[in-house]
C-alpha positions, -999 to 999 in steps of 0.1 A, spaced: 0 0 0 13 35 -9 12 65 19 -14 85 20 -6 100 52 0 136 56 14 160 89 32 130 107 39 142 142 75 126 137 92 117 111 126 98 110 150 80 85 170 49 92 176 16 79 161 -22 82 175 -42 107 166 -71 89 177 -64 51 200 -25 58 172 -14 32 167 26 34 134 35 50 114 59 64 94 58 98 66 84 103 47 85 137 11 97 144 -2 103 180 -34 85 187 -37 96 225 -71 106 236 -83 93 203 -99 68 179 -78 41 155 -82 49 121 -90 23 98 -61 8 81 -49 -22 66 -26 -29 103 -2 -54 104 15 -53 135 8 -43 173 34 -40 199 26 -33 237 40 -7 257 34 -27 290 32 -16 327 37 -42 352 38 -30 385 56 2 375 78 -16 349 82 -16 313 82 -52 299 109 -65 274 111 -95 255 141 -114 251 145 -136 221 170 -162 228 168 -179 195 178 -144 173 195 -125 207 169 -94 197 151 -77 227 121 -60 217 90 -48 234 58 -79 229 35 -78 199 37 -91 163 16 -97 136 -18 -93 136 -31 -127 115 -58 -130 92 -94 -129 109 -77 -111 140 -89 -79 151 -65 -54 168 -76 -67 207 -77 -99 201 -40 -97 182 -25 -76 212 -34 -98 241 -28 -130 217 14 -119 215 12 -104 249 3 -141 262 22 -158 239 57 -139 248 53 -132 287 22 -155 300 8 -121 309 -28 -105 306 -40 -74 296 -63 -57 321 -67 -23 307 -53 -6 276 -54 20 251 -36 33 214 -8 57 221 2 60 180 10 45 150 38 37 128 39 38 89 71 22 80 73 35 43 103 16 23 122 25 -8 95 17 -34 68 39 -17 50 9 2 42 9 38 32 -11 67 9 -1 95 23 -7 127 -1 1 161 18 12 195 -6 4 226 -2 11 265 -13 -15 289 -16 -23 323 -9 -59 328 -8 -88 353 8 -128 355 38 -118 336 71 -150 335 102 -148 334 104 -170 304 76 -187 278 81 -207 248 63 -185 219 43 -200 191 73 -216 173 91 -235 201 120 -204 207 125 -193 240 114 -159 252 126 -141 284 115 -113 300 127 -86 316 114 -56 337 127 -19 331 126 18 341 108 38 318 137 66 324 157 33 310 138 26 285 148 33 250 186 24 262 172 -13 268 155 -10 235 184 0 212 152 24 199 168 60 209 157 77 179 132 108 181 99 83 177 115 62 205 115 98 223 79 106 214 61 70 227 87 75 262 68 108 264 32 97 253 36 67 282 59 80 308 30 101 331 8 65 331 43 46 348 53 74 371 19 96 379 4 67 405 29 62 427 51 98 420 12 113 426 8 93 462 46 98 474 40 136 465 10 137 486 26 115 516 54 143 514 27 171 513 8 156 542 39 145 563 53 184 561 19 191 580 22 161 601 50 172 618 30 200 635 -4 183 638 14 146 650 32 155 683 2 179 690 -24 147 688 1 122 702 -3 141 737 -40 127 738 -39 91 731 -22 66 708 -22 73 671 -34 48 643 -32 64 608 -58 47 587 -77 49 548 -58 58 517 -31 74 537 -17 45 556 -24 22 524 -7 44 499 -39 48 479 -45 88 479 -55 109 452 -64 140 472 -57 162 501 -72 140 529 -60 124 559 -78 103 581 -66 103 617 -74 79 651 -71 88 681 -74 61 708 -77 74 742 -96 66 775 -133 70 774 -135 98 804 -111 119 786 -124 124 750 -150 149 751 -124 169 775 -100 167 756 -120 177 725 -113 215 740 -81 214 739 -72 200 709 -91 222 693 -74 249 709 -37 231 700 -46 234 668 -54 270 665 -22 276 672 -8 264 637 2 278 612 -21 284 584 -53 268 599 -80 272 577 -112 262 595 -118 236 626 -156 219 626 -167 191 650 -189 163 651 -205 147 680 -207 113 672 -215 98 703 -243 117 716 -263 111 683 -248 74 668 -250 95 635 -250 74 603 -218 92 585 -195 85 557 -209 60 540 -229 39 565 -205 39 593 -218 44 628 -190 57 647 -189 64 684 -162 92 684 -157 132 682 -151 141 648 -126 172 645 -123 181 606 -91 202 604 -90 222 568 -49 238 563 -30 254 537 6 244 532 33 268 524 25 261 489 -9 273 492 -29 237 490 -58 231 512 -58 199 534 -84 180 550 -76 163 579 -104 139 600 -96 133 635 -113 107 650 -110 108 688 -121 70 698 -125 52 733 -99 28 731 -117 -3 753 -144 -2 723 -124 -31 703 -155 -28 677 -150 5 670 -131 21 645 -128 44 612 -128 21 586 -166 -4 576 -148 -31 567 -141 -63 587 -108 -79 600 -103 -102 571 -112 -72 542 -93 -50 562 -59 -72 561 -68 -82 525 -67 -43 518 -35 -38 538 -16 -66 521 -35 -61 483 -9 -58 451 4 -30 432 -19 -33 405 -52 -34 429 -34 -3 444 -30 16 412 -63 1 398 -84 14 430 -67 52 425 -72 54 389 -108 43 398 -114 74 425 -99 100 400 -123 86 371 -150 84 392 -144 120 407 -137 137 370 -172 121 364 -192 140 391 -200 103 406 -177 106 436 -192 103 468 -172 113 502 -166 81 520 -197 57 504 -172 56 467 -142 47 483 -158 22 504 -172 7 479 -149 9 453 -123 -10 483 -150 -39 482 -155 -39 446 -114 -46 436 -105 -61 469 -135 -83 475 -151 -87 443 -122 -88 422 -131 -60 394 -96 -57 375 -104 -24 350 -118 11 354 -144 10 327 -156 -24 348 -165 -5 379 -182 29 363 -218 15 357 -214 7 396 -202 37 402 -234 55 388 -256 29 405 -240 39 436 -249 79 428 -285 72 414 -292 48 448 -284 80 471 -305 106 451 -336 80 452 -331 75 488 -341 103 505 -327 93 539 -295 100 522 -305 127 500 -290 152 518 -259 141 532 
């Protein structure tokens, strides 16, 4: 097929590895949009696996690559993709999407189509025996080391690096950034709390699952002492710098359904600060009697609660890119969508974000028809 092609975003001249032939590569983004139709005849994976970039290693030819091939005949693009992904690393795709294409144009004027496709994927091995018997290994890199483990540093290489490199880094960069945002706070708030009763961290904070400015904080103390100490905390906290407002919640006089279906016997103090960048912060302090064994911040029971504190990387990164989809949607609900989007991946075992957004609106269209929860 000739090239019809016109305003590549990149376009680059080499030669075959397989023949030395002269050819041109052009590349065309496809992020944020749909695959054209053409006659495609390969698609190669740019694969995250807990953070990683997956390589294949061909033992039988010594060529490292990144997985895909040839699409065969009666194959649509999908189906091809997790075929080769499978075939080369044992893996599974559990969420992807085009990044670009590649028209490799030879000397004559012909070209082949050639699709380049992030992924998230799971149940990758260190080494498979592909289709024809040869031996494939695999191997897990940087995406900063990329293009070096590719042999591909040309200016397309550069381009897909800079397409994919957000969707490797912005998860767990995006939670340590807020840990260090929170912990600058936390070294005022802490020691002030810690003169009260025994501290317990708990909910996206502690389980490195945050994707906003929101810390929930437990404070376990003696029953006789929490609503006199309520006072003073309060007053503490004042004191800080760049307090922002201080509400509270009497949650034992009242048993108050709150956040999501949790009755909680505690005083609520909902601290709002700025840091010295300017960013607002919520902070809910839960001051709890610490005798009350069955009472505590989070709905869940002992066995989902050590489920969520020892779940993978992937449920981790699946359940934040889940609460910022869900939020950019207007579906987010405070403390009812994260609870139930825990008990959806943890529990029920939903593995994509497009899986869990019909629940996600069920969840929003039970609360307006209930009007006992209408209005919180």
């Amino acid at each position: 097929m000739k090239n019809k092609n016109i305003n590549a975003d990149v376009v680059f001249e080499t030669k075959s590895n397989y023949d030395g032939e002269k050819i041109k590569l052009e590349w065309y983004d496809l992020v944020g949009r749909r695959i054209p139709k053409k006659e495609w005849r390969q698609v190669h994976i740019i694969a995250n696996y807990n953070g990683k970039v997956v390589f294949v290693y061909f033992e039988k030819n010594k060529m490292t690559h990144i997985p895909g091939g040839h699409i065969e005949s009666g194959e649509d693009i999908e189906t091809a993709m997790r075929r080769e992904l499978a075939e080369e690393t044992g893996g599974l795709v559990l969420d992807w999407e085009p990044i670009g294409y590649q028209a490799r144009i030879d000397s004559k004027g012909d070209v082949d189509y050639q699709l380049r496709v992030y992924a998230k994927v799971t149940g990758i091995k260190e080494k498979s025996v592909d289709y024809d018997g040869g031996i494939v290994s695999t191997n897990l890199v940087d995406i900063n080391e990329m293009l070096k483990a590719w042999g591909w540093e040309n200016p397309i290489g550069e381009r897909i690096v800079d397409l994919v490199k957000e969707k490797f880094i912005k998860v767990d960069d995006g939670v340590n950034n807020l840990k260090k945002e929170a912990g600058e706070l936390l070294k005022t708030v802490q020691p002030l709390l810690g003169k009260y009763g025994e501290l317990e961290f708990v909910g996206s904070f502690a389980w490195g699952t945050m994707y906003d400015r929101d810390v929930d904080i437990s404070v376990w103390m003696d029953n006789d002492k929490i609503k006199s100490s309520q006072q003073k905390i309060i007053s503490s906290l004042l004191k800080c710098r760049n307090v922002y407002e201080i509400k509270t919640r009497d949650l034992i006089s009242y048993n108050t359904d709150f956040k999501g279906g949790r009755n909680l016997k505690c005083i609520l103090i909902m601290l709002k600060m700025f840091n010295d960048e300017g960013k607002l912060w919520n902070f809910d302090i839960c001051l709890f009697d610490k005798a009350d064994d069955n009472n505590n911040a989070m709905p869940f029971d002992k066995e989902t609660l050590q489920k969520i504190e020892t779940m993978s990387i992937e449920q981790r990164n699946l359940i934040i890119d889940i609460k910022r989809t869900v939020t950019d949607a207007g579906l987010y609900l405070k403390g009812r969508s994260s609870v139930d989007i825990y008990k959806k991946v943890i529990i029920e075992g939903v593995r994509t974000v497009a899986e869990y957004m019909p629940m996600a609106k069920n969840l929003a269209k039970a609360k307006v028809d209930n009007p006992k929860t209408r209005n919180k």
